[in-house]
Backbone bond lengths (Angstrom), bond angles and torsions (degrees), N, CA, C in turn:
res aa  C-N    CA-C-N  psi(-1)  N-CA   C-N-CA  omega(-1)  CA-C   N-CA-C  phi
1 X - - - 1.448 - - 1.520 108.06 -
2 X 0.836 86.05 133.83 2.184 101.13 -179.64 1.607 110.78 -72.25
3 X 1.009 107.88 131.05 1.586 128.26 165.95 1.728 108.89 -24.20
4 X 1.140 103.83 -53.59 1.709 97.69 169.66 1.109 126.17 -93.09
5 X 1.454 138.26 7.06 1.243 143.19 118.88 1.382 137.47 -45.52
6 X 1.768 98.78 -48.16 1.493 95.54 155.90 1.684 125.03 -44.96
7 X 1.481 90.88 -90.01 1.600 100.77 164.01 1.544 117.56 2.75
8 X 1.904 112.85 -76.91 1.232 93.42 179.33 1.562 134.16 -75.39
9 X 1.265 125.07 -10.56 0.896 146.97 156.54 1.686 111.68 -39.15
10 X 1.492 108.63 -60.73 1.876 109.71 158.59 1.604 108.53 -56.57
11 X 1.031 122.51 -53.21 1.568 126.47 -172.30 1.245 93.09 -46.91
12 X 1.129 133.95 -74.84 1.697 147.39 -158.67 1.659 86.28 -51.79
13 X 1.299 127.56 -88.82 1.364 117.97 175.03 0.714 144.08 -7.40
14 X 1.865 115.16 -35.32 1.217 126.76 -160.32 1.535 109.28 -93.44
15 X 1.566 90.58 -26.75 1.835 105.10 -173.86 0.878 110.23 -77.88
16 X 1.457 118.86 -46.48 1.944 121.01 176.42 1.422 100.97 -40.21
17 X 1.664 114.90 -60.05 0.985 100.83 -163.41 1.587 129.19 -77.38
18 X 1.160 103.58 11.09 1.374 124.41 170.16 1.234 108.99 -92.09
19 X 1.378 129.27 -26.26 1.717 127.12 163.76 1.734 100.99 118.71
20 X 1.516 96.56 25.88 1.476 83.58 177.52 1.694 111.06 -110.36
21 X 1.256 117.24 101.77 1.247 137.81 -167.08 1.785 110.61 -38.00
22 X 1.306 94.02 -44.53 1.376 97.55 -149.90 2.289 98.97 -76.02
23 X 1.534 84.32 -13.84 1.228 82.66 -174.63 1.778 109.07 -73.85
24 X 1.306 124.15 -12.46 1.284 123.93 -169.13 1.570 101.09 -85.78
25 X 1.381 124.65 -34.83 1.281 136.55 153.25 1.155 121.40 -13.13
26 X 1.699 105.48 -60.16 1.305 125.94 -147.63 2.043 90.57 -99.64
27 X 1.412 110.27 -33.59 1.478 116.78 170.99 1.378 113.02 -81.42
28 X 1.122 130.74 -4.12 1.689 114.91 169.79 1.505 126.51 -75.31
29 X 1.528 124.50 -33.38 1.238 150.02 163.62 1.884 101.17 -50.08
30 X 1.410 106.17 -55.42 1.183 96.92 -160.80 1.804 107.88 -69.56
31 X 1.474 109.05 -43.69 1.567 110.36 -163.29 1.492 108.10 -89.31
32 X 1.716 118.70 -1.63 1.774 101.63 175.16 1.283 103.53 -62.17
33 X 1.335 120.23 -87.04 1.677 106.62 -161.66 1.667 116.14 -17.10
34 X 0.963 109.69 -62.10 2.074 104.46 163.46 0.986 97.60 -31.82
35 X 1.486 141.35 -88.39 0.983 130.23 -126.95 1.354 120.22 -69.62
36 X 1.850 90.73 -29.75 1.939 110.12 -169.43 1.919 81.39 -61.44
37 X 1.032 120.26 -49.03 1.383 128.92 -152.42 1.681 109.27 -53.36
38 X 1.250 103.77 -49.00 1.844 125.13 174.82 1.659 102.04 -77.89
39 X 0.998 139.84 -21.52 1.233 157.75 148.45 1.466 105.25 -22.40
40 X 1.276 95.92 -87.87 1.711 124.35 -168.85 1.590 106.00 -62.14
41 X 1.495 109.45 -29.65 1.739 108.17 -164.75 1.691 73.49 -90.41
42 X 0.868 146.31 -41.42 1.603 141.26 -159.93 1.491 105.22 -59.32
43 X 1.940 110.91 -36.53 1.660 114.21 -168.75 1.463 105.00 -124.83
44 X 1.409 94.08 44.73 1.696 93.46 170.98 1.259 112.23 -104.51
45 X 1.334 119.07 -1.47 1.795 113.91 167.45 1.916 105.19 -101.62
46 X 1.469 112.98 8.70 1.261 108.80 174.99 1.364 110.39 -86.27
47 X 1.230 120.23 147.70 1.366 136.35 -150.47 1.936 92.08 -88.86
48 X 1.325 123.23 171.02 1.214 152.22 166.58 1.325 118.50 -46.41
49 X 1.057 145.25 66.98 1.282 129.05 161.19 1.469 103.28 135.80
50 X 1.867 98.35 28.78 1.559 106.89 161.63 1.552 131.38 -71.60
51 X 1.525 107.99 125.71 1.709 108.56 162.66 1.244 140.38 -14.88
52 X 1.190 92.19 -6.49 2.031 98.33 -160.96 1.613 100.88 -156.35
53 X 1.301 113.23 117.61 1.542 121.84 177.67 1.476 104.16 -93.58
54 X 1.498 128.98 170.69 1.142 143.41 -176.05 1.478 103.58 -59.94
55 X 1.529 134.13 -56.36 1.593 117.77 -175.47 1.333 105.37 -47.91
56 X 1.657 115.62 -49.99 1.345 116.00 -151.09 1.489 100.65 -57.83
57 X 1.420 127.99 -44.18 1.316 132.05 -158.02 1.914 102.98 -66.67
58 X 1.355 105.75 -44.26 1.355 116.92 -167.44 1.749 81.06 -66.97
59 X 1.030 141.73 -56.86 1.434 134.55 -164.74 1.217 121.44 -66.57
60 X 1.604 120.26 -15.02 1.580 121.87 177.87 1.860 85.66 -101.76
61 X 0.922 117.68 -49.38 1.632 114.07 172.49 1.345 100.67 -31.32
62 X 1.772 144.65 -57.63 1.274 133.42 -119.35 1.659 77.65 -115.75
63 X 1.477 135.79 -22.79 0.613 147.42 -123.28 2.128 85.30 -112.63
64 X 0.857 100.59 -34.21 1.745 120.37 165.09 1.247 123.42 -85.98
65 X 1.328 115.06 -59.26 1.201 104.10 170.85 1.590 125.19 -59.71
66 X 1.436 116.85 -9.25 1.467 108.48 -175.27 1.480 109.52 -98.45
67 X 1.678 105.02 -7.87 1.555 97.71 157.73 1.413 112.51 -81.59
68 X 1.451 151.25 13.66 1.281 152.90 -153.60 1.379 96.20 -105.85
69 X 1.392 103.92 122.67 1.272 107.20 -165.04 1.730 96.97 -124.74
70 X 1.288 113.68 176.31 1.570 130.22 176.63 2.141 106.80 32.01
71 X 1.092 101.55 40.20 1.501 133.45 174.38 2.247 102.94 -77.75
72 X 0.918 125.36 103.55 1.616 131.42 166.29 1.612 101.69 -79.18
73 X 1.118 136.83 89.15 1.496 127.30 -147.84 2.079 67.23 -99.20
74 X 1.595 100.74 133.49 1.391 105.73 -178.05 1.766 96.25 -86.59
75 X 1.400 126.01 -55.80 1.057 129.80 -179.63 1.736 112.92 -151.19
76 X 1.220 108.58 -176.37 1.445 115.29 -175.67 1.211 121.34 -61.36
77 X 1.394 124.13 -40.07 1.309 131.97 158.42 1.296 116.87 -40.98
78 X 1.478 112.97 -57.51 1.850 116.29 171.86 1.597 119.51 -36.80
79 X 1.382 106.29 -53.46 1.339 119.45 178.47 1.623 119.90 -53.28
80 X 1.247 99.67 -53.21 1.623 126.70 168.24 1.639 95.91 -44.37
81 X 1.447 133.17 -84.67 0.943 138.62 176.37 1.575 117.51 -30.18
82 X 1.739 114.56 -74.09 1.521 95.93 174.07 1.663 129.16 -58.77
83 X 1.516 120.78 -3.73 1.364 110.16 156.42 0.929 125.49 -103.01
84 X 1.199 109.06 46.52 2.064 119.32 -175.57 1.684 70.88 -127.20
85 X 1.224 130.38 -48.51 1.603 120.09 -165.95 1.606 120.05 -59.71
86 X 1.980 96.42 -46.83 1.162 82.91 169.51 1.646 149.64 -91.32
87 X 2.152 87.03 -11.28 1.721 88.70 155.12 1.313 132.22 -67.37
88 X 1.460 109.36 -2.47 1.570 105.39 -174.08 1.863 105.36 -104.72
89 X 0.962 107.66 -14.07 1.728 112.43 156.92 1.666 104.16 -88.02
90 X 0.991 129.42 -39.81 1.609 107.98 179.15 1.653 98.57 -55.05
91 X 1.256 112.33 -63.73 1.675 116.47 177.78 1.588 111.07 -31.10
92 X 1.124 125.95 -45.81 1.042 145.39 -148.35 1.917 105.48 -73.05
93 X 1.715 79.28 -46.94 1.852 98.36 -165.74 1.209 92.23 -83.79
94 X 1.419 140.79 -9.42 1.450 130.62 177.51 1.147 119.82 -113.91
95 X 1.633 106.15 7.69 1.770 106.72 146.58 1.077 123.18 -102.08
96 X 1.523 126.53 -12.45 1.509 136.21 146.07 1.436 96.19 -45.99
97 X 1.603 133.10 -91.23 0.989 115.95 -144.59 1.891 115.98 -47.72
98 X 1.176 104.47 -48.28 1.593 122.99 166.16 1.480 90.56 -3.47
99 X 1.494 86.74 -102.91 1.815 130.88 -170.34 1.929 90.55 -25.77
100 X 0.953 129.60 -51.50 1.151 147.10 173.20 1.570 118.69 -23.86
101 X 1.659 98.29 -89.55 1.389 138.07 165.12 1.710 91.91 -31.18
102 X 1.415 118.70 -69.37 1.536 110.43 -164.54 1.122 98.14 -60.08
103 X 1.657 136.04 -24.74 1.399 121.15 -163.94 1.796 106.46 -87.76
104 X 1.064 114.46 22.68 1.254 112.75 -160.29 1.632 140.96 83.72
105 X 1.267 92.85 -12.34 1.576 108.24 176.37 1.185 122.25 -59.06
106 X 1.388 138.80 -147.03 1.160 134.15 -144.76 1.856 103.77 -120.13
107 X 1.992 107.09 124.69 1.405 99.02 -153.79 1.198 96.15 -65.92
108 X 1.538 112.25 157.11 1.521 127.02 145.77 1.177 135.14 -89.76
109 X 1.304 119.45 123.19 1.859 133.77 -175.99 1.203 101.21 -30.02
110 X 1.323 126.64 149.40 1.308 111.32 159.36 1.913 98.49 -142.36
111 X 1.444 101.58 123.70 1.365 99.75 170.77 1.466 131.67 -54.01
112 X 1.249 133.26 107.36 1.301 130.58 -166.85 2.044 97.00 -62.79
113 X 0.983 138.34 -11.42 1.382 126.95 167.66 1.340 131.47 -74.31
114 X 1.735 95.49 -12.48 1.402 107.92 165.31 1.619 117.13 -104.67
115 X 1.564 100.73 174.61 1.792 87.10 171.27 1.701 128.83 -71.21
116 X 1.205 149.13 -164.36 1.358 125.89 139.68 1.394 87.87 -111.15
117 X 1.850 86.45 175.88 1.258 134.89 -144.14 1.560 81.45 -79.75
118 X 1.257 103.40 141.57 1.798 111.38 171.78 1.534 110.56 -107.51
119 X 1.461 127.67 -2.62 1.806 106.23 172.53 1.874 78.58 163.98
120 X 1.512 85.68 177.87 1.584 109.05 -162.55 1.473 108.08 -126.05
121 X 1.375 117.42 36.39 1.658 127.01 -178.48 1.187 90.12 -78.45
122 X 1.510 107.21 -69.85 2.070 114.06 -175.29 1.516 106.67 -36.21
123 X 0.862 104.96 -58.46 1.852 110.30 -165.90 1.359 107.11 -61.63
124 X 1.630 119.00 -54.14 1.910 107.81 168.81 1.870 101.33 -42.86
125 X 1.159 103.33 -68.26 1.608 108.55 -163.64 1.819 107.32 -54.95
126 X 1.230 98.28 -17.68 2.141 94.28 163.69 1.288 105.91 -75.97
127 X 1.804 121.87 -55.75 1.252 109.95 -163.42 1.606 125.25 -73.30
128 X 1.612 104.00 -30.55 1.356 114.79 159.52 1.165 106.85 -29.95
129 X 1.741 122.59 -75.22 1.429 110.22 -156.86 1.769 118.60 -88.00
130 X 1.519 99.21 -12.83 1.575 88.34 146.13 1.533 142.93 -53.54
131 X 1.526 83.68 -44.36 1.900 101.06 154.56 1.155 128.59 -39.34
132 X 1.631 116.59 -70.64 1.217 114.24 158.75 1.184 149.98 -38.91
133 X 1.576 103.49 -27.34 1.527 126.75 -162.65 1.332 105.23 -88.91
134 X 1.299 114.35 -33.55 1.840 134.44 150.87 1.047 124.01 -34.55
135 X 1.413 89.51 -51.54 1.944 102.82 -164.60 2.022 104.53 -81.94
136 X 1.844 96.35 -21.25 1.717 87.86 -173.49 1.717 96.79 -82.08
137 X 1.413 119.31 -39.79 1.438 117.51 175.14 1.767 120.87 -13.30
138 X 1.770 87.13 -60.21 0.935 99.44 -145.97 1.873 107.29 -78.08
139 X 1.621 106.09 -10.42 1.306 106.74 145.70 1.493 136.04 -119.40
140 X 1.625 112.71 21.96 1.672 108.36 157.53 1.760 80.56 -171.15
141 X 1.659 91.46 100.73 1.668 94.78 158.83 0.733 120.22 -39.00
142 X 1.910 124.35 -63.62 1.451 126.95 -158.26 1.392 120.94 -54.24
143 X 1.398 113.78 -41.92 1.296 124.57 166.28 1.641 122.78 -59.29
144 X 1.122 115.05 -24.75 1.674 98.20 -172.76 1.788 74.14 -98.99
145 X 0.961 132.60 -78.77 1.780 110.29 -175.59 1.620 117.91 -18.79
146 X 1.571 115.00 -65.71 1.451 86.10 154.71 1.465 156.82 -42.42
147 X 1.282 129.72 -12.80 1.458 144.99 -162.43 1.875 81.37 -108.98
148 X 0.953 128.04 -64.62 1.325 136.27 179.99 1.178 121.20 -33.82
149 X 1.236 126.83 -52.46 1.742 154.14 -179.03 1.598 96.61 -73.05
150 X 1.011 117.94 -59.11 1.530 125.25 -164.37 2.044 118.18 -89.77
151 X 1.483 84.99 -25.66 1.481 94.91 172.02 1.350 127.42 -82.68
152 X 1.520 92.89 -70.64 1.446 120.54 171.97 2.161 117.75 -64.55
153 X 1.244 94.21 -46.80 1.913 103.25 168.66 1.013 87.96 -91.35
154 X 1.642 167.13 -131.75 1.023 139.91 -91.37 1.429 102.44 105.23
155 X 1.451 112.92 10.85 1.376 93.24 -165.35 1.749 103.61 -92.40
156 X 1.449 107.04 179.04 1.766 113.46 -178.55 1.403 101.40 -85.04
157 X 1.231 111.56 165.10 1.243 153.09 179.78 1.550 109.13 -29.38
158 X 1.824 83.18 -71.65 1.781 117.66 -178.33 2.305 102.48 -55.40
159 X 1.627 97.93 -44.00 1.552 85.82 -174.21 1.219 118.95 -94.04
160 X 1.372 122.87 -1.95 1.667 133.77 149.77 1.383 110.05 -43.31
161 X 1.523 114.15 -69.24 1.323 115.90 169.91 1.240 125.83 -42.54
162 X 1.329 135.89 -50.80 1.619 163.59 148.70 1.458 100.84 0.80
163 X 1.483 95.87 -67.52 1.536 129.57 -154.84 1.947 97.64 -79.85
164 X 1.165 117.51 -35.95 1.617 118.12 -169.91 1.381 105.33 -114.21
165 X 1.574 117.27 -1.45 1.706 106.05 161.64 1.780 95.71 74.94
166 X 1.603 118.66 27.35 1.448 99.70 174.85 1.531 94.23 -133.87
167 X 1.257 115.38 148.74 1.953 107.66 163.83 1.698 120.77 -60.86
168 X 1.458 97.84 157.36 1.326 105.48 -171.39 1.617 114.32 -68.04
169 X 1.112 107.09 -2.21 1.580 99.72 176.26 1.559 112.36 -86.61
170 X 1.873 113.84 -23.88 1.451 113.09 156.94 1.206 130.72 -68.54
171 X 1.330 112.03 -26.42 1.191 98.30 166.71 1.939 141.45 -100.81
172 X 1.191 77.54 16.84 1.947 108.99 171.01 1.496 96.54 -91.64
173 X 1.299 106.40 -27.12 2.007 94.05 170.90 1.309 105.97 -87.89
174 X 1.108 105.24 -41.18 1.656 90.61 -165.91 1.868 113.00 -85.11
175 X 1.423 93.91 -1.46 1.950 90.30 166.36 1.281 98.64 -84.27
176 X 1.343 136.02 -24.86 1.475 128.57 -178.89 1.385 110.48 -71.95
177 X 1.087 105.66 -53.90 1.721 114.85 -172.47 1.667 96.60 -58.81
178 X 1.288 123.88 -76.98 1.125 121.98 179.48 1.711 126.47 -48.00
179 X 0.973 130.00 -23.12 1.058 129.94 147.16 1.398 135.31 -60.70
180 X 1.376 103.62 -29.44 2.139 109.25 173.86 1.627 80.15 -88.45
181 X 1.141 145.87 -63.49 1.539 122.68 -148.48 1.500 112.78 -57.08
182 X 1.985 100.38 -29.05 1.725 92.99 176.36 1.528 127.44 -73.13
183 X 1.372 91.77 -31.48 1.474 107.33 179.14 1.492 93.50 -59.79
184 X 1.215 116.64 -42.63 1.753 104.69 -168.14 1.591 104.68 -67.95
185 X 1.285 109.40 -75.12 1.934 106.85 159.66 1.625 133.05 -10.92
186 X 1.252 89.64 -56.54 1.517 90.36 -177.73 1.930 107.37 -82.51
187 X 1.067 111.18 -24.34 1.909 107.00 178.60 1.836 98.93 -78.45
188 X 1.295 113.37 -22.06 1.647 102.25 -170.94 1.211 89.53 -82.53
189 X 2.030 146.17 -39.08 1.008 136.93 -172.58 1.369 119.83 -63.23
C-alpha cells in the first residue's frame, strides 16, 4: 500500500474515531482485504472442517471493532494490530467453547450451512499456546505482543515495530527469543 493510501487510511481512522460515520463508510472498502488477509493467517493452524470461515471471522471481527469506542487509532498498522487481537480471541473463545462442549458443558448451535466441528486437538493446541502466551506476558510483554502481531496478525517485521515504538532489529530478537521460550513452554506442557 502506497504512502498516500496509508495516510488516508489514518485520516479515515482518525474521523471514525472522532464520530464521523460517514468516514467508516468510506474506510470499510479500503481495510477488508487486510483484514480477510489477517483473517486467514489468524485460521491457518485451524483444522478442516471449522465452524467459521475467513469472511465470517473478518465480519464478527468488524463487527467489534465498530463497537470500539474512545480508540486514538495512532496509524494503520495499530488498527491492523487490534484486529489481529480481536480475531485471535474470537478464535480463542471458540476453542474454549469446543474444549468445553466435549467436557460436557454447554452445547453449541451449530449452523447446519456450515460443516461441524470434527474434534478438539486444534482447540487444546489454541488454548495451550494462549496459555503460554499468558504465561510469557507476564514476564516480557513486548515479546508475547510481538509473537501476537506477527503470528496471530500476520503483520511484517517493519509494522510490528510501527505498532510497539521499537526498531525492527528488536523485534527480530524478540520473535526469536520468544519463540524458543514458547517452543520450550509448550513441549514441557
Amino acid at each position: 500500500m502506497g504512502d498516500c493510501e496509508t495516510s488516508e487510511t489514518t485520516r479515515l481512522l482518525r474521523a471514525w474515531a472522532g464520530g464521523d460515520a460517514a468516514a467508516l463508510e468510506r474506510l470499510t472498502p479500503r481495510v477488508y482485504n487486510e483484514l480477510r488477509r489477517i483473517a486467514g493467517h489468524c485460521m491457518q493452524n485451524e483444522r478442516p472442517g471449522r465452524t467459521i470461515q475467513t469472511t465470517g471471522l473478518v465480519h464478527e471481527a468488524f463487527l467489534e471493532l465498530i463497537d470500539v469506542t474512545n480508540v486514538d487509532w495512532q496509524h494503520r498498522a495499530h488498527f491492523f494490530a487490534i484486529s489481529a487481537q480481536i480475531m485471535r480471541r474470537i478464535l480463542l473463545d471458540r476453542a474454549r467453547r469446543r474444549v468445553a462442549a466435549k467436557r460436557g458443558g454447554p452445547v453449541e448451535k451449530v449452523n447446519l450451512d456450515e460443516l461441524p466441528e470434527l474434534g478438539s486437538g486444534r482447540a487444546r493446541e489454541l488454548i495451550g499456546l494462549d496459555d503460554a502466551l499468558t504465561a510469557l506476558a507476564d514476564l516480557d510483554a513486548r515479546k508475547a505482543r510481538v509473537i501476537e502481531l506477527r503470528f496471530f496478525g500476520g503483520l511484517s517485521v517493519e509494522e510490528t515495530a510501527e505498532v510497539l515504538k521499537v526498531s525492527p532489529d528488536t523485534v527480530l530478537r524478540d520473535w526469536r527469543l520468544a519463540r524458543a521460550w514458547l517452543l520450550a513452554e509448550i513441549g514441557s506442557g
